[in-house]
PyMOL Python script that loads the backbone (N, CA, C, O; Angstrom):
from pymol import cmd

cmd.read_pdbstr("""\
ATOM      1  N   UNK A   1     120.446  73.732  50.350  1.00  0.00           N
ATOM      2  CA  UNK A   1     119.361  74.599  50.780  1.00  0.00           C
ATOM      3  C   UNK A   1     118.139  74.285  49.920  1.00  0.00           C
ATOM      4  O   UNK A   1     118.357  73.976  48.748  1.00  0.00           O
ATOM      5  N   UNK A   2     116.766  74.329  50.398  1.00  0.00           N
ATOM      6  CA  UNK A   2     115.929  74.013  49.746  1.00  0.00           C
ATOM      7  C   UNK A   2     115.246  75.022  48.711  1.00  0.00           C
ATOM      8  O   UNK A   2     115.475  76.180  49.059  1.00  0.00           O
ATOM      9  N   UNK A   3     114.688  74.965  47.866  1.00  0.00           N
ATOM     10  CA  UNK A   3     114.293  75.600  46.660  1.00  0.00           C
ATOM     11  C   UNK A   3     113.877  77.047  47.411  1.00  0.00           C
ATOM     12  O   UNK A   3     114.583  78.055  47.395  1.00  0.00           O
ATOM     13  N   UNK A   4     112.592  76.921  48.062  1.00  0.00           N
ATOM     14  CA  UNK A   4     112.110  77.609  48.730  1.00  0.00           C
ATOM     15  C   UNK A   4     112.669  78.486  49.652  1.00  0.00           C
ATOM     16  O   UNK A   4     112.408  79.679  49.491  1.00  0.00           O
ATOM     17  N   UNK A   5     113.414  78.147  50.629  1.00  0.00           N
ATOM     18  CA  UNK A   5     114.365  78.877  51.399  1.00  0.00           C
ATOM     19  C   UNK A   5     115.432  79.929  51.059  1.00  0.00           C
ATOM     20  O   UNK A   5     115.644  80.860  51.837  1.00  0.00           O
ATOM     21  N   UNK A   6     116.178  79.779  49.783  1.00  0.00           N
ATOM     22  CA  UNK A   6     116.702  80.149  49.100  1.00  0.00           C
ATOM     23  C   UNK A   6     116.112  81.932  48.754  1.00  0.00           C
ATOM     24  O   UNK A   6     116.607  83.019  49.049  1.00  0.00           O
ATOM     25  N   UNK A   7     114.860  81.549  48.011  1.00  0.00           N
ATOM     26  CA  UNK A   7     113.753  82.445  47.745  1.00  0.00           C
ATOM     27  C   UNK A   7     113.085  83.297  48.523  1.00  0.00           C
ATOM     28  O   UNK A   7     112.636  84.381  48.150  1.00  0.00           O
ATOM     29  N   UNK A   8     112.980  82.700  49.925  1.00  0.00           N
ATOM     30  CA  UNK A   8     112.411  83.286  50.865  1.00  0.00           C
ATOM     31  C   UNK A   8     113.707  84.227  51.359  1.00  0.00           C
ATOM     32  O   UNK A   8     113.494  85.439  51.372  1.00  0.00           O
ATOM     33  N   UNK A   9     114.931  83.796  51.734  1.00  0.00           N
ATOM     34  CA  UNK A   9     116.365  84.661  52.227  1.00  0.00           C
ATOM     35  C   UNK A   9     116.482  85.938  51.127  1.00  0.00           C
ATOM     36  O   UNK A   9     116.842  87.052  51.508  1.00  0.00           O
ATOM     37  N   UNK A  10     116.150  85.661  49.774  1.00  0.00           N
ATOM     38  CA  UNK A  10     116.601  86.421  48.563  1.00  0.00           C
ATOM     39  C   UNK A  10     115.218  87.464  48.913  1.00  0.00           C
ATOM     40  O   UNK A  10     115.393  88.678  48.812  1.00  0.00           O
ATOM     41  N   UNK A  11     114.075  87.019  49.257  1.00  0.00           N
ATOM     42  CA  UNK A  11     113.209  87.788  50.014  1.00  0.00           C
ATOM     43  C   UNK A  11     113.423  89.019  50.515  1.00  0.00           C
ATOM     44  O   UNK A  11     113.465  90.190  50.137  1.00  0.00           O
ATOM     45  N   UNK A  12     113.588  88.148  51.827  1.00  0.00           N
ATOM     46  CA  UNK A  12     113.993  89.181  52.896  1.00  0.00           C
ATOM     47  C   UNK A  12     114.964  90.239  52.998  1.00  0.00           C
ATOM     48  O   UNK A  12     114.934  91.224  53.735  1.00  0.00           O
ATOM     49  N   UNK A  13     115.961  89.841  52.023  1.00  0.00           N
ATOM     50  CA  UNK A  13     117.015  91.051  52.209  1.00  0.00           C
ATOM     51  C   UNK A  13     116.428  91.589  51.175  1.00  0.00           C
ATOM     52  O   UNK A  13     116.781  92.768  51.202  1.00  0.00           O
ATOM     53  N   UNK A  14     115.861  91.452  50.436  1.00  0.00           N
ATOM     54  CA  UNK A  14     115.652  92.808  49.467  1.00  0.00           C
ATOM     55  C   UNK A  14     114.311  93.840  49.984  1.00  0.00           C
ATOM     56  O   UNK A  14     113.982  94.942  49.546  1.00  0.00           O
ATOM     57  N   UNK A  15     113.779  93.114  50.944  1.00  0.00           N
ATOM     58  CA  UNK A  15     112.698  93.791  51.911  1.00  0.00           C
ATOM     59  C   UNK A  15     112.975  94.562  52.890  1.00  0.00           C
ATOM     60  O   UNK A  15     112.210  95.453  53.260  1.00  0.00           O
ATOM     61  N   UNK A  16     114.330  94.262  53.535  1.00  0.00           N
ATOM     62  CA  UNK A  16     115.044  94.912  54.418  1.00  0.00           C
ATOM     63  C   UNK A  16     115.879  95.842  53.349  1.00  0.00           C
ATOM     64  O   UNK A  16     115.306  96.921  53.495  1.00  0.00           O
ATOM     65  N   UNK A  17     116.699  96.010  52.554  1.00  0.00           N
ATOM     66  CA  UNK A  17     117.172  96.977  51.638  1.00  0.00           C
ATOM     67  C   UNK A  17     116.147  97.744  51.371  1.00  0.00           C
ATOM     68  O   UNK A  17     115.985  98.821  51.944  1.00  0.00           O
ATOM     69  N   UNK A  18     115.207  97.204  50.324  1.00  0.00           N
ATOM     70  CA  UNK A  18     114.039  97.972  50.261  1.00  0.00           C
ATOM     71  C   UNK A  18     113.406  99.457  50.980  1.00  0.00           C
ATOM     72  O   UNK A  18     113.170 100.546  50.456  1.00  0.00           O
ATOM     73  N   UNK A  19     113.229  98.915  52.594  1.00  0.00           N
ATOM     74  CA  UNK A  19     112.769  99.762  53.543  1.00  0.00           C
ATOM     75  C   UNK A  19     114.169 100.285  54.077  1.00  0.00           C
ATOM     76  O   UNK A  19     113.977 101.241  54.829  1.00  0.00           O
ATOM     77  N   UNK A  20     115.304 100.023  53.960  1.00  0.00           N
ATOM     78  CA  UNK A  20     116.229 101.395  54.431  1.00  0.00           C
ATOM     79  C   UNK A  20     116.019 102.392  53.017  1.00  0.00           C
ATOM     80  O   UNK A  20     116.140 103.614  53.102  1.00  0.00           O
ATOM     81  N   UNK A  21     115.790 101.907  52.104  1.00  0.00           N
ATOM     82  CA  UNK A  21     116.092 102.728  51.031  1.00  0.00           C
ATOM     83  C   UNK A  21     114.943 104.102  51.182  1.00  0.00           C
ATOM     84  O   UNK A  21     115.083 105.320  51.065  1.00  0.00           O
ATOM     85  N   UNK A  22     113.607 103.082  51.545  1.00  0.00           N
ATOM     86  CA  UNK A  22     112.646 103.818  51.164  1.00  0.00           C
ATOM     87  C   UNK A  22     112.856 104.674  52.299  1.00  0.00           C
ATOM     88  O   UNK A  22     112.785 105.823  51.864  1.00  0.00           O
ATOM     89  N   UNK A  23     113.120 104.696  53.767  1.00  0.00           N
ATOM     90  CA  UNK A  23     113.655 105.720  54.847  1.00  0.00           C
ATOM     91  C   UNK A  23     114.455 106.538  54.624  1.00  0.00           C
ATOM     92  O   UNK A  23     114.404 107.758  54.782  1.00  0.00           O
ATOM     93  N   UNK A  24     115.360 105.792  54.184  1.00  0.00           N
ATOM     94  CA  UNK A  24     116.457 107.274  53.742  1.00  0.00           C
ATOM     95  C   UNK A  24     116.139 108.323  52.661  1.00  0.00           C
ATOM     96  O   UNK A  24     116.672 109.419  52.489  1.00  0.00           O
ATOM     97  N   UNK A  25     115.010 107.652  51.878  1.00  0.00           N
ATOM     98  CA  UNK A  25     115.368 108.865  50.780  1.00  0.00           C
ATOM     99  C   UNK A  25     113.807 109.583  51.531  1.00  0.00           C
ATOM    100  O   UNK A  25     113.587 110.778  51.335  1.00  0.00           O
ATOM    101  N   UNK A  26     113.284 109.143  51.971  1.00  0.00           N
ATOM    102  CA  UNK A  26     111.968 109.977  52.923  1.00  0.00           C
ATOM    103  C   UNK A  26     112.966 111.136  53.780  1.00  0.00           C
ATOM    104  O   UNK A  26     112.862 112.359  53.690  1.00  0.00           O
ATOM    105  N   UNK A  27     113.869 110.433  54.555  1.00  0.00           N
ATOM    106  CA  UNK A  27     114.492 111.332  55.392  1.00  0.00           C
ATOM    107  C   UNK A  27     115.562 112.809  54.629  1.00  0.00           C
ATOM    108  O   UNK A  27     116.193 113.807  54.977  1.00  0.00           O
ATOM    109  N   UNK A  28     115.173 112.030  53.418  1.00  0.00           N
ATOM    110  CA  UNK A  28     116.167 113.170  52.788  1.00  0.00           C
ATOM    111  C   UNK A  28     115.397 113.986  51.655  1.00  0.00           C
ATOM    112  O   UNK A  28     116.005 114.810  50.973  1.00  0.00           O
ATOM    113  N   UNK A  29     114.518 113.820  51.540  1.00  0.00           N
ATOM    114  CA  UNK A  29     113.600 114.016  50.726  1.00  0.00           C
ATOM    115  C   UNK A  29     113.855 113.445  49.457  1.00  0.00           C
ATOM    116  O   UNK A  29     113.612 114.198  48.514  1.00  0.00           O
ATOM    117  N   UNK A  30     114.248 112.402  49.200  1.00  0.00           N
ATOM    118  CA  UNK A  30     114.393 112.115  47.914  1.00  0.00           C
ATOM    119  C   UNK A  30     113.920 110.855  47.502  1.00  0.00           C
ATOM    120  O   UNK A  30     114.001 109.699  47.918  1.00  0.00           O
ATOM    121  N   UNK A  31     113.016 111.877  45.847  1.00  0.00           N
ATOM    122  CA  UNK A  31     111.781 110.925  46.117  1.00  0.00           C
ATOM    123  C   UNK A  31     112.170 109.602  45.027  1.00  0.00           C
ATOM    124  O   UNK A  31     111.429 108.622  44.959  1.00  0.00           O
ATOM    125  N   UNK A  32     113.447 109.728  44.187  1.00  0.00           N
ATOM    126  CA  UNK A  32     114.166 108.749  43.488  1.00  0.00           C
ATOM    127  C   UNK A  32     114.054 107.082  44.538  1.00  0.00           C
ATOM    128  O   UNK A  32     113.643 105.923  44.480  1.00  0.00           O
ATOM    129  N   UNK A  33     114.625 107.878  45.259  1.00  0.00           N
ATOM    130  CA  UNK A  33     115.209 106.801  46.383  1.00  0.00           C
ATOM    131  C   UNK A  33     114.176 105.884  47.143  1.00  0.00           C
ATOM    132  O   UNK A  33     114.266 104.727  47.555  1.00  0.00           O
ATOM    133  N   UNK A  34     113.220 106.761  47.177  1.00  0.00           N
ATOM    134  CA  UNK A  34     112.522 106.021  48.233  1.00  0.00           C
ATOM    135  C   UNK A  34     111.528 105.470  47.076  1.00  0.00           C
ATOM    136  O   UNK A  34     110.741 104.806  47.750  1.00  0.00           O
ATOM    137  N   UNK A  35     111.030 105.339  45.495  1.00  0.00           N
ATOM    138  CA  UNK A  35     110.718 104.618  44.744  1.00  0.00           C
ATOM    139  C   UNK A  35     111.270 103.823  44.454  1.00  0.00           C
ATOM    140  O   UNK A  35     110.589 102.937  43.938  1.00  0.00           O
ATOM    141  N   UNK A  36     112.669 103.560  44.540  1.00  0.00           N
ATOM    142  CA  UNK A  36     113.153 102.788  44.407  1.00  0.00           C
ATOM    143  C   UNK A  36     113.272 101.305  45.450  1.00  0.00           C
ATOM    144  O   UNK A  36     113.287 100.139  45.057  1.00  0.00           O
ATOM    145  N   UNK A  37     113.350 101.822  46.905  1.00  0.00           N
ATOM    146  CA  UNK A  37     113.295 101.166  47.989  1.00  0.00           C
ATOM    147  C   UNK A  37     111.537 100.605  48.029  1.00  0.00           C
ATOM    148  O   UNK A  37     111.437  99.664  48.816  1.00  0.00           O
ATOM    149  N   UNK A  38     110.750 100.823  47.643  1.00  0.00           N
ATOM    150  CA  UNK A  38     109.203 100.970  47.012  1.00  0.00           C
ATOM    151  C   UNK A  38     109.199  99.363  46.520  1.00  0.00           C
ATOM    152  O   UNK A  38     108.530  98.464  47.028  1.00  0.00           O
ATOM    153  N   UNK A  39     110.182  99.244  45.328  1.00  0.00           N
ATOM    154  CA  UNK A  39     110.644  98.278  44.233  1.00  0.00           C
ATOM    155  C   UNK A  39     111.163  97.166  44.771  1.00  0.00           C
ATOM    156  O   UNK A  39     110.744  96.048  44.472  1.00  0.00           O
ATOM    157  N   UNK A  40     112.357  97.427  45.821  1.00  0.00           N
ATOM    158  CA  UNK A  40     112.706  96.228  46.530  1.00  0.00           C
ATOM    159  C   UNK A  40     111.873  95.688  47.239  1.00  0.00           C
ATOM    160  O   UNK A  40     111.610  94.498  47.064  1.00  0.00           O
ATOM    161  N   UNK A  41     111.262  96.423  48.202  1.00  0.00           N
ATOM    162  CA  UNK A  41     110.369  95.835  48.914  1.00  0.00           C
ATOM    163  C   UNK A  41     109.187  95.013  48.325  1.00  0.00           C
ATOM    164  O   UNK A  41     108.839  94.015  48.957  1.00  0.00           O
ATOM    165  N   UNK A  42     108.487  95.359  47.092  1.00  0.00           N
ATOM    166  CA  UNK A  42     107.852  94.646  46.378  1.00  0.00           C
ATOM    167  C   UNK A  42     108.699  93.262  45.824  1.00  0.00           C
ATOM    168  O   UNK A  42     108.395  92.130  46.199  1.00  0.00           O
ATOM    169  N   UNK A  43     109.631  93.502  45.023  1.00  0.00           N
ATOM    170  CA  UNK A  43     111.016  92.236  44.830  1.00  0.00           C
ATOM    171  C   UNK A  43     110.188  91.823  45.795  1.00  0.00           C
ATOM    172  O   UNK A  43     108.986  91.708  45.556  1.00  0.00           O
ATOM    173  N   UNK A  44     110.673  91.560  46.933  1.00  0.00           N
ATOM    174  CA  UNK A  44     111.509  90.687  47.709  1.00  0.00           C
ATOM    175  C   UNK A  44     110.036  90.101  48.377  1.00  0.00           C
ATOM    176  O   UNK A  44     110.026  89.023  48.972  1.00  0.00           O
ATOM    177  N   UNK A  45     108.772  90.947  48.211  1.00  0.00           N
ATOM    178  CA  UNK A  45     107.987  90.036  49.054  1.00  0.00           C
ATOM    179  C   UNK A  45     107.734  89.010  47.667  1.00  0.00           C
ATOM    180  O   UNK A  45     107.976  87.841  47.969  1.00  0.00           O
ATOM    181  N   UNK A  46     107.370  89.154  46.439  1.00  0.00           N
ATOM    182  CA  UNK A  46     107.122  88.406  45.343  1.00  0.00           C
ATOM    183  C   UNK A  46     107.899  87.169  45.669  1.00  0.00           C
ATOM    184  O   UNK A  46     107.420  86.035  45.655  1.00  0.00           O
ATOM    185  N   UNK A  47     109.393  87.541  46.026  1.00  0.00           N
ATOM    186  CA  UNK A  47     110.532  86.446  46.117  1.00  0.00           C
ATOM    187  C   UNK A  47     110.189  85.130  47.241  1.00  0.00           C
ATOM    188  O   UNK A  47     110.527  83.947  47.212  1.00  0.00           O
ATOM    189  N   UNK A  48     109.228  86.052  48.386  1.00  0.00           N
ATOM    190  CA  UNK A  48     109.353  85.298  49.288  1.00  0.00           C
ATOM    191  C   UNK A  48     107.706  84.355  49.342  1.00  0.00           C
ATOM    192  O   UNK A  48     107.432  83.417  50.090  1.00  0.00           O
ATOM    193  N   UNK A  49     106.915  84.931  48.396  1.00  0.00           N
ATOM    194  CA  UNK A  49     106.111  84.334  48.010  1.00  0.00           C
ATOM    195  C   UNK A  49     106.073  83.069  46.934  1.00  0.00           C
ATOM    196  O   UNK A  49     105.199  82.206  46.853  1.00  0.00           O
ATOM    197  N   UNK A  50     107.492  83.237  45.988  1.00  0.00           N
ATOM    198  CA  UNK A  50     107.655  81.739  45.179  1.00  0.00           C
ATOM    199  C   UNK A  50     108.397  80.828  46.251  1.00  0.00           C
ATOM    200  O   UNK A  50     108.425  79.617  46.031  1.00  0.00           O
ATOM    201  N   UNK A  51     108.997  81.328  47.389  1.00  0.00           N
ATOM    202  CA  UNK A  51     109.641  80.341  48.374  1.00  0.00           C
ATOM    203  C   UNK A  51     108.667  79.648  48.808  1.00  0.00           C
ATOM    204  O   UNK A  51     108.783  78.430  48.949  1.00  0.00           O
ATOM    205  N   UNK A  52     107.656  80.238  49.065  1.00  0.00           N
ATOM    206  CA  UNK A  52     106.696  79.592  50.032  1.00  0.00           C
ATOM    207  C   UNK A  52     105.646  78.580  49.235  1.00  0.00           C
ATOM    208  O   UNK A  52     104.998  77.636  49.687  1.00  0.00           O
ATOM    209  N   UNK A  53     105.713  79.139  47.824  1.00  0.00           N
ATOM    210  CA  UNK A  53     105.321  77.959  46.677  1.00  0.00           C
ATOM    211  C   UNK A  53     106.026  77.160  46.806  1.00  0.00           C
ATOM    212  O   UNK A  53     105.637  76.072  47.231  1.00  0.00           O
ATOM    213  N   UNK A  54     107.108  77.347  46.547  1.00  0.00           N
ATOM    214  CA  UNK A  54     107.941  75.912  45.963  1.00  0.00           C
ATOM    215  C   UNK A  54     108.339  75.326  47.092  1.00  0.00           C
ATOM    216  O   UNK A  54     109.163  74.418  46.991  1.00  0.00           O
ATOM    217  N   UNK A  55     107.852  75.707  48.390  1.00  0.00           N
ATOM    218  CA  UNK A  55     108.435  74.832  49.909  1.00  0.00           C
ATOM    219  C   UNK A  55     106.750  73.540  50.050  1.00  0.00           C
ATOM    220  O   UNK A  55     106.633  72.458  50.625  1.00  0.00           O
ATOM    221  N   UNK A  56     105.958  74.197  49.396  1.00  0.00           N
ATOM    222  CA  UNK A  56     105.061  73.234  49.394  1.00  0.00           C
ATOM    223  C   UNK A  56     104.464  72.299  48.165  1.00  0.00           C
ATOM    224  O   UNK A  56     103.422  71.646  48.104  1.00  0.00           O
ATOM    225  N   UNK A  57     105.595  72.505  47.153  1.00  0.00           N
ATOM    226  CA  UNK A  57     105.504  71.373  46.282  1.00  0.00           C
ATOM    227  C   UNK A  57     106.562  70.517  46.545  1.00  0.00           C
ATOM    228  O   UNK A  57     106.683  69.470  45.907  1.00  0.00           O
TER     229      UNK A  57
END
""", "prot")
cmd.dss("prot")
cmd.show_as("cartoon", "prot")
cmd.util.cbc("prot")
cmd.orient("prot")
């Protein structure tokens, strides 16, 4: 798998975790949860932003 791709997959699922997290704890009111899901979603776009570096070096 290429450097990048790797980074970009490690991405996405933490963007998709991320946003269930941050839904569920909205839906439940809990505001732990959905800062936390806040966090992944940040992760994972950062992640998918060194993929997209290192797919073009």
């Amino acid at each position: 798998m290429p450097d990048g791709l790797s980074d970009k997959v490690k991405g996405a699922v933490n963007k998709v975790k991320g946003e269930a997290k941050d839904q569920w704890g909205n839906a439940t009111n809990n505001r732990s949860l959905q800062a936390e899901g806040k966090v992944d979603k940040a992760k994972g776009e950062v992640q998918q932003k060194v993929g997209e570096i290192k797919d073009r070096h």
